[in-house]
C-alpha positions in Angstrom: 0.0 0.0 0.0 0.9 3.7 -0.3 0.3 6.3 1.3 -2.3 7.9 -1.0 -4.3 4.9 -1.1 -4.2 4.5 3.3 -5.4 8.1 3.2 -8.3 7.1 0.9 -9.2 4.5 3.8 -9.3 7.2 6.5 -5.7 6.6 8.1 -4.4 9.6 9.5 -1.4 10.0 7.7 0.2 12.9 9.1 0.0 12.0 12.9 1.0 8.3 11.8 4.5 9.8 10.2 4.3 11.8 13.4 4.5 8.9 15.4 7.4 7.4 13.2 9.6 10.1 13.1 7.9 11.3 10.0 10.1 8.5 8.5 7.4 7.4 5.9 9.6 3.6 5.0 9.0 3.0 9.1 5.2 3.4 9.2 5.0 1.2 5.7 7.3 -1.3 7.3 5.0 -1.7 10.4 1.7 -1.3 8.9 2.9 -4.3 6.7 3.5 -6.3 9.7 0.0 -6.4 10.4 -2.0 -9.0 8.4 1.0 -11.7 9.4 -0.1 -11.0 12.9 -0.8 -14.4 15.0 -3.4 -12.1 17.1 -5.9 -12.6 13.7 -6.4 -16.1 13.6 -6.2 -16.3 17.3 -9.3 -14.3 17.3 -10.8 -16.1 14.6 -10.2 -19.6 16.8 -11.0 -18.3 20.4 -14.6 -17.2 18.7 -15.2 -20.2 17.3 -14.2 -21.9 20.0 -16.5 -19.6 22.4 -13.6 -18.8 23.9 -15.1 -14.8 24.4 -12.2 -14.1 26.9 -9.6 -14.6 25.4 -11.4 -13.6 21.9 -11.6 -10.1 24.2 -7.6 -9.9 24.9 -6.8 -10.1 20.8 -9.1 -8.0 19.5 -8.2 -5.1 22.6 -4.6 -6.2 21.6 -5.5 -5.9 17.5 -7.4 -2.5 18.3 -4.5 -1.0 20.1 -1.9 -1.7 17.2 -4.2 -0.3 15.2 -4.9 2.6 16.8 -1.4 3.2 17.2 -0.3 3.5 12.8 -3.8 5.8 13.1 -6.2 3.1 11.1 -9.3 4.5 12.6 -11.5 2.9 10.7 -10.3 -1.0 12.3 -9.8 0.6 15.7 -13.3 2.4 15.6 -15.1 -0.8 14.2 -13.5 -3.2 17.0 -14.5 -0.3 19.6 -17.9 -0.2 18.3 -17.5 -4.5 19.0 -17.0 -3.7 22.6 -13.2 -4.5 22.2 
């Protein structure tokens, strides 16, 4: 992804480079860490598995990351879950 298409998805681009140093290679580095994250299928298996504890810890865990590389969107969706 680049940066024009995460700012068409609502990420706050300019307090995200903030965070990084404004060191735009950083923030694309770690926001491409994210779909390899264990903490996704984790989630996926402690829901089917009724496992709503646990299924609480990764999605508070997935909606911090989130919020902290400024995707709003995720973070306010898994807010909205109760997460």
């Amino acid at each position: 992804m680049v940066i024009d298409e995460l700012k068409d998805y609502g990420v706050d681009i300019e307090t995200a480079l903030m965070r990084c140093a404004n060191n735009e290679a950083l923030y694309i580095k770690l926001i491409n860490k994210i779909p390899a994250m264990t903490e996704f299928d984790e989630l996926k298996k402690s829901i089917e598995n009724k496992d709503f504890e646990n299924a609480f810890s990764y999605a508070h865990a997935l909606k911090g990351i989130v919020a902290g590389v400024m995707m709003a969107g995720i973070s306010a969706v898994l807010s909205f879950l109760g997460f």
